[in-house]
DRENDO-1510 file (C-alpha; in Angstrom, 1 decimal, always signed):
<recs>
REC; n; res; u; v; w
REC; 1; UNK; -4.9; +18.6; +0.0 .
REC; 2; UNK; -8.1; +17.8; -2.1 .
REC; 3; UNK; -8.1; +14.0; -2.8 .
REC; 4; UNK; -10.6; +13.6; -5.4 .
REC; 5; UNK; -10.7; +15.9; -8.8 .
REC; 6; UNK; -12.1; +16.2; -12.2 .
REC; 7; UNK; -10.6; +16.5; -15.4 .
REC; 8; UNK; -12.9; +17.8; -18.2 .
REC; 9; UNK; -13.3; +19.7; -21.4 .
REC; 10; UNK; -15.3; +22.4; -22.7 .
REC; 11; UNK; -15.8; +22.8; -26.6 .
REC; 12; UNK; -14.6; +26.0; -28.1 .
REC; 13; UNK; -17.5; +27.3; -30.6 .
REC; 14; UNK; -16.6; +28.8; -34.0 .
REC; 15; UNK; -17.3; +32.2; -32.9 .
REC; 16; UNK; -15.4; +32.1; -29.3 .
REC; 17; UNK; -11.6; +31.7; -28.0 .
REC; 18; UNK; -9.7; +29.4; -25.2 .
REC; 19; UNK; -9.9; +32.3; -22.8 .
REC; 20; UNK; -13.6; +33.7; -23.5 .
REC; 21; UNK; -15.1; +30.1; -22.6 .
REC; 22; UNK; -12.3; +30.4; -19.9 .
REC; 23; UNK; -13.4; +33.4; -18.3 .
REC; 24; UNK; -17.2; +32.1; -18.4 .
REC; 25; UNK; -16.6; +29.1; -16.5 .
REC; 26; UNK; -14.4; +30.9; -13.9 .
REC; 27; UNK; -17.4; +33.5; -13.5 .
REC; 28; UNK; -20.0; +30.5; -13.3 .
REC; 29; UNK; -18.0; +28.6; -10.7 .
REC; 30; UNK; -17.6; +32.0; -8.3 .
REC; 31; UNK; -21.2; +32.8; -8.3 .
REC; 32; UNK; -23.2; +29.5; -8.4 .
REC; 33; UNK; -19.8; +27.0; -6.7 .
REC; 34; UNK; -17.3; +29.4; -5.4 .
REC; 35; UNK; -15.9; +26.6; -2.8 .
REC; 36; UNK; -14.7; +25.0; -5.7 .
REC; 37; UNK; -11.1; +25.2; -7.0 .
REC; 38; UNK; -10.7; +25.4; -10.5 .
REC; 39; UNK; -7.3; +25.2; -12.8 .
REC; 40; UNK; -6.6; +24.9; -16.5 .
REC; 41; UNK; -5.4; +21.6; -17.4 .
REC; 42; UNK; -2.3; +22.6; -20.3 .
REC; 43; UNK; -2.6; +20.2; -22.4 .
REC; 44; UNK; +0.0; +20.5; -26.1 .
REC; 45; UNK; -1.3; +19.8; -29.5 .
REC; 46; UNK; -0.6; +16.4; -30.1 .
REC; 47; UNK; -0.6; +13.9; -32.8 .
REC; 48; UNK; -3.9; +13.5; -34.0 .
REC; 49; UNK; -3.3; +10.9; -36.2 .
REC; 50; UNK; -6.8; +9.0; -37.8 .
REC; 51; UNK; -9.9; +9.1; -36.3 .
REC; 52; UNK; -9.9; +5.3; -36.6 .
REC; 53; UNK; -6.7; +4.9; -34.7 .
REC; 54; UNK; -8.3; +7.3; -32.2 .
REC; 55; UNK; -11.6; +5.2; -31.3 .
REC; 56; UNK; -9.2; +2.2; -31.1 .
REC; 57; UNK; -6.9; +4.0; -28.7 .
REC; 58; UNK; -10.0; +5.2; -26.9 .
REC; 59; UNK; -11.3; +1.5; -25.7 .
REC; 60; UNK; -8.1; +1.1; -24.3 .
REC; 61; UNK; -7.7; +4.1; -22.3 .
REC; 62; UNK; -9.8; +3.3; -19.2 .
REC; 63; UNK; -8.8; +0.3; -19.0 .
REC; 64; UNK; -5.0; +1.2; -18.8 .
REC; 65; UNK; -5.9; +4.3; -16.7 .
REC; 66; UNK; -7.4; +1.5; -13.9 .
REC; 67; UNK; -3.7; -0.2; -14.1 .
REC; 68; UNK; -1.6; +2.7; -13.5 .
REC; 69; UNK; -4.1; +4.6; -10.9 .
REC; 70; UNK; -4.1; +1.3; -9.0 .
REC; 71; UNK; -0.4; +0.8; -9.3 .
REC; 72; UNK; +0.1; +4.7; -7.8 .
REC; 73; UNK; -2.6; +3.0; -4.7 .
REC; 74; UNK; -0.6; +0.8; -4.4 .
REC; 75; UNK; +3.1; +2.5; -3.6 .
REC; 76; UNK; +1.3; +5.2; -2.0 .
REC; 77; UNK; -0.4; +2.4; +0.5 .
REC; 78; UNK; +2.9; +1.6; +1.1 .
REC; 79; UNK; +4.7; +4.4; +1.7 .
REC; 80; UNK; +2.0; +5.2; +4.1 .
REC; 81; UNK; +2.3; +1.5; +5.9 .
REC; 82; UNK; +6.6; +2.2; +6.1 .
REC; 83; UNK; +6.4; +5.6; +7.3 .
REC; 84; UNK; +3.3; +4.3; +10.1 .
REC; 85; UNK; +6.2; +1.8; +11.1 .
REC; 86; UNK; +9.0; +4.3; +11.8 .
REC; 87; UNK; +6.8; +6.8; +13.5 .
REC; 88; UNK; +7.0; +9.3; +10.9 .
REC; 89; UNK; +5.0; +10.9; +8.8 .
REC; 90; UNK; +5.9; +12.7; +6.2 .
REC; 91; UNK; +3.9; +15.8; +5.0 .
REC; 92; UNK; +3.1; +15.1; +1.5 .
REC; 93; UNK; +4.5; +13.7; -1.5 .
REC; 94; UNK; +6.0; +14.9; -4.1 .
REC; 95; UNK; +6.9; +14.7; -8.0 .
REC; 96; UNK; +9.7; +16.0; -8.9 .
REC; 97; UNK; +10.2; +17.9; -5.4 .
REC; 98; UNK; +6.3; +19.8; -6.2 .
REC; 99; UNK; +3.5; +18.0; -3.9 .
REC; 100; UNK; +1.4; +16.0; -6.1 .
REC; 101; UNK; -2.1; +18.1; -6.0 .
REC; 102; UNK; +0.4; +20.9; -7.4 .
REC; 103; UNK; +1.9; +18.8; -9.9 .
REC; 104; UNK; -2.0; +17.9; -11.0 .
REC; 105; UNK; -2.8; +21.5; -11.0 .
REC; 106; UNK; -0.2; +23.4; -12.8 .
REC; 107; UNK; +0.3; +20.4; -15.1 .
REC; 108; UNK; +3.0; +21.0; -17.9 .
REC; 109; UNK; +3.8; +18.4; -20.3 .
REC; 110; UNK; +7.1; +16.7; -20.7 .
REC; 111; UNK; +8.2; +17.2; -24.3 .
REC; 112; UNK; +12.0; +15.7; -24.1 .
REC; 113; UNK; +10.4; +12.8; -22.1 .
REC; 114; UNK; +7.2; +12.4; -23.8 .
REC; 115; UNK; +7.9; +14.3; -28.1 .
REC; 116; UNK; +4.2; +15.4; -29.1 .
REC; 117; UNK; +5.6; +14.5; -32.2 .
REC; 118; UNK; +5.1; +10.8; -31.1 .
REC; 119; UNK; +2.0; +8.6; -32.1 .
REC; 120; UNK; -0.1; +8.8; -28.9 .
REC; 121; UNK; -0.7; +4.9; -29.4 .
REC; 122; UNK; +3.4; +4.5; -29.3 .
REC; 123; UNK; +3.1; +7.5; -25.8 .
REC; 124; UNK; +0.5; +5.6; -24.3 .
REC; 125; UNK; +2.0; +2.3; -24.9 .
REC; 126; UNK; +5.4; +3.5; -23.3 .
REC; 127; UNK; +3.7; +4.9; -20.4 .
REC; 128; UNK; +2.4; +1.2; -20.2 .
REC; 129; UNK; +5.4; -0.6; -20.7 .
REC; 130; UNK; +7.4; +1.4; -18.0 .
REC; 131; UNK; +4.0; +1.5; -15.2 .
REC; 132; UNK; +4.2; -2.3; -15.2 .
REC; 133; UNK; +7.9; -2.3; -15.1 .
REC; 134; UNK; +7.7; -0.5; -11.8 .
REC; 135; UNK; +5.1; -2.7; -10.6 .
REC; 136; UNK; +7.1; -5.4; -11.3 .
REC; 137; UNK; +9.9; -4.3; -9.5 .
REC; 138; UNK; +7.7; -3.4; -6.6 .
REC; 139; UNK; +6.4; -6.5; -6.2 .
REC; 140; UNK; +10.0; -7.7; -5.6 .
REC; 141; UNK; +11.0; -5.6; -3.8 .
REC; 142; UNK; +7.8; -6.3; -1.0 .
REC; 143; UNK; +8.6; -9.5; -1.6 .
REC; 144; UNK; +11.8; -9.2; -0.2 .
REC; 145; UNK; +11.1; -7.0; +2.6 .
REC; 146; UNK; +7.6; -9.0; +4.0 .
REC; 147; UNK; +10.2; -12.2; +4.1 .
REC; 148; UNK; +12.0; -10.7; +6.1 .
REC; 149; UNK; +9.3; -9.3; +8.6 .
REC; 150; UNK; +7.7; -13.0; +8.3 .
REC; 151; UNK; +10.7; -14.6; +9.7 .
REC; 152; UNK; +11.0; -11.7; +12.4 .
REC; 153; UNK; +7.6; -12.2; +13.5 .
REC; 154; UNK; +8.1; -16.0; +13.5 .
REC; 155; UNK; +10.7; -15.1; +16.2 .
REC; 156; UNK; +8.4; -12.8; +17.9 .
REC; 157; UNK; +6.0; -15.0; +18.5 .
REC; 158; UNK; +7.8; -17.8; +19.8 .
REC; 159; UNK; +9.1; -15.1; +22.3 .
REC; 160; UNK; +6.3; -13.7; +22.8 .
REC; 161; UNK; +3.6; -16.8; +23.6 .
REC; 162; UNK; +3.2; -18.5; +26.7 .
REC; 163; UNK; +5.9; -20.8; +28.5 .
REC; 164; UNK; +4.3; -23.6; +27.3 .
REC; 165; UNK; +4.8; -22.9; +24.0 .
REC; 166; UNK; +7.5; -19.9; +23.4 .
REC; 167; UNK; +11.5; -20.5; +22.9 .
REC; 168; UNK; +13.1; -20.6; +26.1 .
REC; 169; UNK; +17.0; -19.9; +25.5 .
REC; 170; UNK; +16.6; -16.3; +26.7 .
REC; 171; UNK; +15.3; -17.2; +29.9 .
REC; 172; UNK; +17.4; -20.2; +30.5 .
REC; 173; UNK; +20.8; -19.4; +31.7 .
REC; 174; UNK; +23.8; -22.1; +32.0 .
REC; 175; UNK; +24.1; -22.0; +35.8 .
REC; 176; UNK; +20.5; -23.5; +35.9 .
REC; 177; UNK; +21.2; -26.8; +34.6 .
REC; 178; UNK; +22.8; -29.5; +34.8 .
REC; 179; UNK; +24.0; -31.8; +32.2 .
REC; 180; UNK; +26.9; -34.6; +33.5 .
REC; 181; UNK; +27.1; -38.5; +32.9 .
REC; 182; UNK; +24.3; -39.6; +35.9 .
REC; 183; UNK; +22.6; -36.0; +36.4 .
REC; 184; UNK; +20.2; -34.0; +34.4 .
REC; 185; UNK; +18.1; -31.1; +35.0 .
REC; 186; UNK; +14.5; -31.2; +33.4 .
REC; 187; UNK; +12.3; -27.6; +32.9 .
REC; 188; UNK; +8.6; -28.0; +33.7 .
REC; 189; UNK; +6.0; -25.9; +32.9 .
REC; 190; UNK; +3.3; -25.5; +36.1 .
REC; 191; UNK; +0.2; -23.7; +35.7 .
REC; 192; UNK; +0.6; -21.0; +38.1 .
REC; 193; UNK; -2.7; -22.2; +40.1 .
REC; 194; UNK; -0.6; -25.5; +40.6 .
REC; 195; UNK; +2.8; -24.0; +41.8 .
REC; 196; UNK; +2.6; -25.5; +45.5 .
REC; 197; UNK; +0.9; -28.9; +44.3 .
REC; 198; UNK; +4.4; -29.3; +42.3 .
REC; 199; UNK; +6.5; -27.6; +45.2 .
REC; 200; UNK; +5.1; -30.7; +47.4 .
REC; 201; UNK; +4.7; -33.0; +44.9 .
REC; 202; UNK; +7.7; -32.6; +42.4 .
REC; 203; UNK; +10.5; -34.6; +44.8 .
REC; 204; UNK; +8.5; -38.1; +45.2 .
REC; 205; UNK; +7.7; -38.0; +41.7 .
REC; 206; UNK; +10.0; -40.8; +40.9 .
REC; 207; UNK; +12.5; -42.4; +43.2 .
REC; 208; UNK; +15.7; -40.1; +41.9 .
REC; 209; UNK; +14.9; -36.9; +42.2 .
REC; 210; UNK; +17.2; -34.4; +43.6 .
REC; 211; UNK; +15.7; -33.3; +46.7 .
REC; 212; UNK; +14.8; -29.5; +46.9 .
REC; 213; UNK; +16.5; -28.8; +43.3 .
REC; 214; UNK; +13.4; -27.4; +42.0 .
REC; 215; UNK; +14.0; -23.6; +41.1 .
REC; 216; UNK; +11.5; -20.9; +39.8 .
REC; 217; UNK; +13.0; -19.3; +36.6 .
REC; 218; UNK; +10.3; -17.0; +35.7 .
REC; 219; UNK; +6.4; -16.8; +34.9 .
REC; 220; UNK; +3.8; -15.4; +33.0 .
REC; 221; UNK; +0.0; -14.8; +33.5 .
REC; 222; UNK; -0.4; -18.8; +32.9 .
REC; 223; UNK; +2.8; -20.7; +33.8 .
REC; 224; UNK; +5.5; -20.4; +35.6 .
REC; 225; UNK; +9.0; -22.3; +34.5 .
REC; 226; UNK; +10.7; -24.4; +37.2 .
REC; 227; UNK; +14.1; -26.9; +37.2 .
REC; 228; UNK; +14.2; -30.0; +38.6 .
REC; 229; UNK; +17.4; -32.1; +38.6 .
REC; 230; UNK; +17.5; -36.4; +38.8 .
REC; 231; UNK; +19.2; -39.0; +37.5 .
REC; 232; UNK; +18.9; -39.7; +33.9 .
REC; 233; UNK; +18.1; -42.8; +33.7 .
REC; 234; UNK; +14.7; -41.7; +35.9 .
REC; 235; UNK; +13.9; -38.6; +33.5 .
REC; 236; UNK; +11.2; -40.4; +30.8 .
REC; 237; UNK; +9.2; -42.1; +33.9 .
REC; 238; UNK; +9.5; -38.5; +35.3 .
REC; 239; UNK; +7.9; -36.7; +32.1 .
REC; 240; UNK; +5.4; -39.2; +32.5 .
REC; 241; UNK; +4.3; -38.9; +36.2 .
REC; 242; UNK; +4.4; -35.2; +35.6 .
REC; 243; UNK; +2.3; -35.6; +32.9 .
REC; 244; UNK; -0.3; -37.6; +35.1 .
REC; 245; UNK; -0.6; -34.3; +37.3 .
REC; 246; UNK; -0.4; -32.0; +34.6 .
REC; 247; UNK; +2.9; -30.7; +34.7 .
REC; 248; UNK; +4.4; -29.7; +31.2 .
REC; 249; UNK; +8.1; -30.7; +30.5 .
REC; 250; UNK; +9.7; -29.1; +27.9 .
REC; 251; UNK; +12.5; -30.6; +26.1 .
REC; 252; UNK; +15.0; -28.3; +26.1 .
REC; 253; UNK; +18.9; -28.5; +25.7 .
REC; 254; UNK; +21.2; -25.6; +26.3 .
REC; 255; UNK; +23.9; -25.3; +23.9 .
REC; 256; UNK; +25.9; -22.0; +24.5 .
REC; 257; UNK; +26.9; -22.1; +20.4 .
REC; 258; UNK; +23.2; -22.8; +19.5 .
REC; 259; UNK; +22.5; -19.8; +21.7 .
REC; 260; UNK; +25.1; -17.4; +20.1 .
REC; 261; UNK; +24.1; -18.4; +16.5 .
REC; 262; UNK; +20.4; -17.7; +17.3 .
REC; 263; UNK; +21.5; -14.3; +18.6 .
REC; 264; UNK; +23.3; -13.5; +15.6 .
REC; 265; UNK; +20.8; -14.8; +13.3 .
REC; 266; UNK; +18.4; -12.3; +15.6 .
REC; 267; UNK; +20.3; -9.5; +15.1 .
REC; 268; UNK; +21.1; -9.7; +11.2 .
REC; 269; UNK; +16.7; -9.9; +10.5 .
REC; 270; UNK; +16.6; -7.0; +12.5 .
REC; 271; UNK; +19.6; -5.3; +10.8 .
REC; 272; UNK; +17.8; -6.8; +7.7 .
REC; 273; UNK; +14.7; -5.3; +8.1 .
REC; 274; UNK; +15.5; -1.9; +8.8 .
REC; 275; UNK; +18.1; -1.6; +5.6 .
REC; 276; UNK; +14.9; -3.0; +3.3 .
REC; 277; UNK; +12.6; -0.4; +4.7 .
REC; 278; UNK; +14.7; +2.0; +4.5 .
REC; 279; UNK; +15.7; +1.0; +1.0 .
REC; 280; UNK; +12.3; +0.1; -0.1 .
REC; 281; UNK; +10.8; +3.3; +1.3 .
REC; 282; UNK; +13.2; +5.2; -0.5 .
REC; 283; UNK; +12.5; +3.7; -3.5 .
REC; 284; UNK; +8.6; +4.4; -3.2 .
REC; 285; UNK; +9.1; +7.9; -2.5 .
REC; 286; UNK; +10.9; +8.3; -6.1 .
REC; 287; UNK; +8.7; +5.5; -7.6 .
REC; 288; UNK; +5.6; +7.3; -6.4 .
REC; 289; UNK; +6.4; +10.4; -8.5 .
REC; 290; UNK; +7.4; +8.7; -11.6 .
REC; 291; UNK; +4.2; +6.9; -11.9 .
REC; 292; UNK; +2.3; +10.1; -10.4 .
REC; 293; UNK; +4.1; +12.2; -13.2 .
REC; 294; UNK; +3.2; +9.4; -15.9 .
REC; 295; UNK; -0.3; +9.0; -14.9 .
REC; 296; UNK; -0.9; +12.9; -15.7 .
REC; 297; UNK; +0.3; +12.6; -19.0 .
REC; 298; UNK; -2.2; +9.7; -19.6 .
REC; 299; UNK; -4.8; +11.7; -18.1 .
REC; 300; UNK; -3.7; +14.5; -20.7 .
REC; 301; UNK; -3.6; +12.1; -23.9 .
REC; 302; UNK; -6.9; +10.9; -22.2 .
REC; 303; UNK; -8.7; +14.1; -22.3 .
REC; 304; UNK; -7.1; +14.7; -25.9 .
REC; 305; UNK; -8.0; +11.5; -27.6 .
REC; 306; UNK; -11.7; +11.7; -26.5 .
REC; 307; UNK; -12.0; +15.6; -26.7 .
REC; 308; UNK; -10.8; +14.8; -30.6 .
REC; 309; UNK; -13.6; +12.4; -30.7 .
REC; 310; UNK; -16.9; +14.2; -28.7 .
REC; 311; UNK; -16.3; +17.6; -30.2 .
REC; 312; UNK; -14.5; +16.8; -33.8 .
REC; 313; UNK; -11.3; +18.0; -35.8 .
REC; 314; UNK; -9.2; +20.4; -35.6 .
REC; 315; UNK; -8.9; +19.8; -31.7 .
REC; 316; UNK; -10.8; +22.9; -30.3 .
REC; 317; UNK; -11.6; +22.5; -26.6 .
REC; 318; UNK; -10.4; +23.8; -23.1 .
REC; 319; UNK; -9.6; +21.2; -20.5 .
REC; 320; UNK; -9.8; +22.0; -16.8 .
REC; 321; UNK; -9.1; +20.5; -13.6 .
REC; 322; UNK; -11.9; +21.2; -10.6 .
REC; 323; UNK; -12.2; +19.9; -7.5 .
REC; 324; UNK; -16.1; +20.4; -6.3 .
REC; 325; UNK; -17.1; +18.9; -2.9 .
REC; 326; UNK; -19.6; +16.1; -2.8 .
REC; 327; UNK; -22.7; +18.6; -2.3 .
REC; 328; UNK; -21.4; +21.1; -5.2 .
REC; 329; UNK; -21.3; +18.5; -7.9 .
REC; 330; UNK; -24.9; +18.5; -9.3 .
REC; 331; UNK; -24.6; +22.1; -9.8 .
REC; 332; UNK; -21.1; +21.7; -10.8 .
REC; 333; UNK; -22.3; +20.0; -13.2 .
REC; 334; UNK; -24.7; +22.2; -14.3 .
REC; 335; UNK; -22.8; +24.9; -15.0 .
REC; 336; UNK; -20.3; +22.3; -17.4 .
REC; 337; UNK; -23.3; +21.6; -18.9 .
REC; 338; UNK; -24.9; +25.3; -19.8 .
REC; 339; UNK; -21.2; +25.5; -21.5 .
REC; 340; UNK; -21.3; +22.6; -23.8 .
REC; 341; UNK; -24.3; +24.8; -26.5 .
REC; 342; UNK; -27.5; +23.0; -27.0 .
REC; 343; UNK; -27.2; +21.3; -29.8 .
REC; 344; UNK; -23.9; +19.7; -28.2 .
REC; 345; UNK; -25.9; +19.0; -24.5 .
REC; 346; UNK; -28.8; +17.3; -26.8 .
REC; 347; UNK; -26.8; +15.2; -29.0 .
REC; 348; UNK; -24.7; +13.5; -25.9 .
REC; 349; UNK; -27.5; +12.7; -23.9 .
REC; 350; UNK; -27.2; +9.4; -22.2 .
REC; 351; UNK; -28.2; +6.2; -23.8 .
REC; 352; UNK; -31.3; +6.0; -22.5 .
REC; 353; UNK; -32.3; +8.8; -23.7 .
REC; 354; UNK; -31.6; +8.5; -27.0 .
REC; 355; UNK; -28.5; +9.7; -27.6 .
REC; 356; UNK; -25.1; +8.7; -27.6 .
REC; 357; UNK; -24.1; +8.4; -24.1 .
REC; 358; UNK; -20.6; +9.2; -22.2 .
REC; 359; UNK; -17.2; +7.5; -23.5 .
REC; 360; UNK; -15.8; +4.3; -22.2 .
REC; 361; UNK; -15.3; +4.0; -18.4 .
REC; 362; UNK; -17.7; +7.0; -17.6 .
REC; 363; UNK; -19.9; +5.8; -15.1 .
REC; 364; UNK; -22.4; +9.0; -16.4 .
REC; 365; UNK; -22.7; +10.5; -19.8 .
REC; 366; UNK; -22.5; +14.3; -19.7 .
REC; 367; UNK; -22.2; +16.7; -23.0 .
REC; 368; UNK; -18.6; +17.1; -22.2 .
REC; 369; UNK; -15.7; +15.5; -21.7 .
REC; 370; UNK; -15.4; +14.3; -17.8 .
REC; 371; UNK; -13.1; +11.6; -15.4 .
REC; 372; UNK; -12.8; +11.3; -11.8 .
REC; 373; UNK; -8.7; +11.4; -10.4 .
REC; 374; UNK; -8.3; +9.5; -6.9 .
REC; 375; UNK; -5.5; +10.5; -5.8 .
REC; 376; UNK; -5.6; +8.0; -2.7 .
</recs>
């Protein structure tokens, strides 16, 4: 699939037809570009209206077209991130079940959705209006979803750092302490260089210290976690003699309901999560065509409207869509160019030259109508 295409339009001359300047630039593009696809861009005769409402309409239009191709970035970004997180991929996507190159290339307008009998000001506006609707809603519904994944990874991490600093309830069982009226059982954190120097060192501590109650739990490429059990009255001046030969101890209580509602609250993020991206992916997918579909028919009254006003009334041009690889688009260009008449190539030189130069949001000014469609 082609990511990158141009929509543009031809002038049809007094003395030639749709399908003679047709024919012309197909025969152009096989000898001189033949590697690059060509298609005719259907576009309906719309609602001309005044030229004055037309050059207002025009300053508007690539500044709108910005909005909605970003908003399309956007969902399609997403889609790409969700799908990247399941593990799979789909094959393309699609408006209105057609992949969305196709849907660019055998455009058809939408006359129940969008009536040609409609000011384009009022089809443009609505186009607007629904676009930032969607966004809207998209942004909620990420939102939503990267709350969820925040909290999740706030778990993760705690589970996943180093003894020192991660949650220990999983690795802390109730038959490894002890918790009574004169006994308590203390975790320490050792660094893992210093496991016999707290093996020796651990029962003369302080004076009540169980002896050989220390037990390994588990360890990690820094730390291993060990028990010790003592009286509680000797626990702080334990902490702090540990401290003194850098042994860690955590506070840490085990409470089997704490334990339970930590599980459960574990389990419904995870449930959570998967039901948003699921939902949310869902919802891109059909969101992705509706603004895809959308966009084309602002591309359409985009061609239109500044057709109208490069080549004059009645509307008499032939709009294409090509998709010329980076080294074919000088000559590409050429050959739009040797179509456009003389006296039409002359008068829309670029600024600097004296002429008129390109319409708004055309990085160059050519002698035709011309715009750039990213589809990623």
């Amino acid at each position: 699939m082609a990511t990158r295409y141009w929509v543009a339009s031809l002038p049809i001359g007094q003395n030639s037809s749709a399908s003679s300047v047709w024919s012309r630039l197909q025969e152009s593009i096989s000898k001189q570009s033949f590697d690059t696809p060509l298609y005719r861009f259907n576009i309906p005769n719309l609602r001309v209206g005044t030229l004055d409402s037309l050059l207002a309409l025009s300053d508007d239009l690539a500044k709108a077209n910005s909005f909605i191709e970003g908003v399309s970035h956007k969902i399609r970004r997403q889609i790409e991130d969700l799908e990247r997180i399941s593990g799979v991929l789909s094959s393309s996507l699609t408006v209105d079940g057609v992949p969305v190159d196709s849907y660019l290339t055998r455009f058809v307008w939408d006359e129940a959705k969008y009536p040609t009998v409609s000011p384009l000001k009022e089809t443009v506006n609505g186009i607007h209006v629904q676009i930032a609707k969607i966004e809207d809603d998209f942004k909620v519904r990420v939102a939503e979803y990267s709350n969820v994944r925040s909290q999740l990874n706030a778990i993760n991490r705690k589970q996943s750092g180093s003894l020192a600093v991660r949650d220990l309830s999983d690795v802390v069982k109730p038959q490894d302490v002890i918790s009574s009226e004169h006994l308590t059982t203390l975790l320490a954190i050792v660094p893992k260089y210093s496991q016999k120097d707290w093996l020796s060192s651990y029962e003369t501590l302080t004076t009540y210290v169980v002896p050989r109650s220390s037990k390994k739990l588990v360890e990690d490429n820094e730390y291993a976690l060990y028990t010790v059990t003592l009286f509680n009255r000797d626990a702080d001046n334990f902490r702090i003699k540990a401290r003194e030969r850098n042994f860690q101890v955590r506070d840490f209580e085990y409470n089997s309901e704490t334990q339970e509602s930590r599980k459960r609250e574990l389990d419904k993020l995870m449930h959570d999560q998967e039901a948003l991206r699921s939902s949310l992916l869902q919802w891109c997918y059909s969101s992705y065509g509706e603004v895809f579909s959308s966009w084309m028919h602002f591309c359409a009254v985009r061609v239109f409207v500044e057709s109208v006003l490069r080549y004059g009334l009645p509307p008499s041009f032939l709009s294409v869509v090509l998709s010329p690889s980076v080294k074919s688009e000088k000559k590409v260009r050429s050959i739009l160019e040797g179509l456009c008449g003389n006296s039409n190539s002359t008068y829309w030189k670029t600024e600097d030259e004296g002429g008129m130069g390109g319409f708004a949001g055309d990085a160059d000014a050519h002698p035709y109508v011309s715009f750039t469609i990213n589809l990623i």
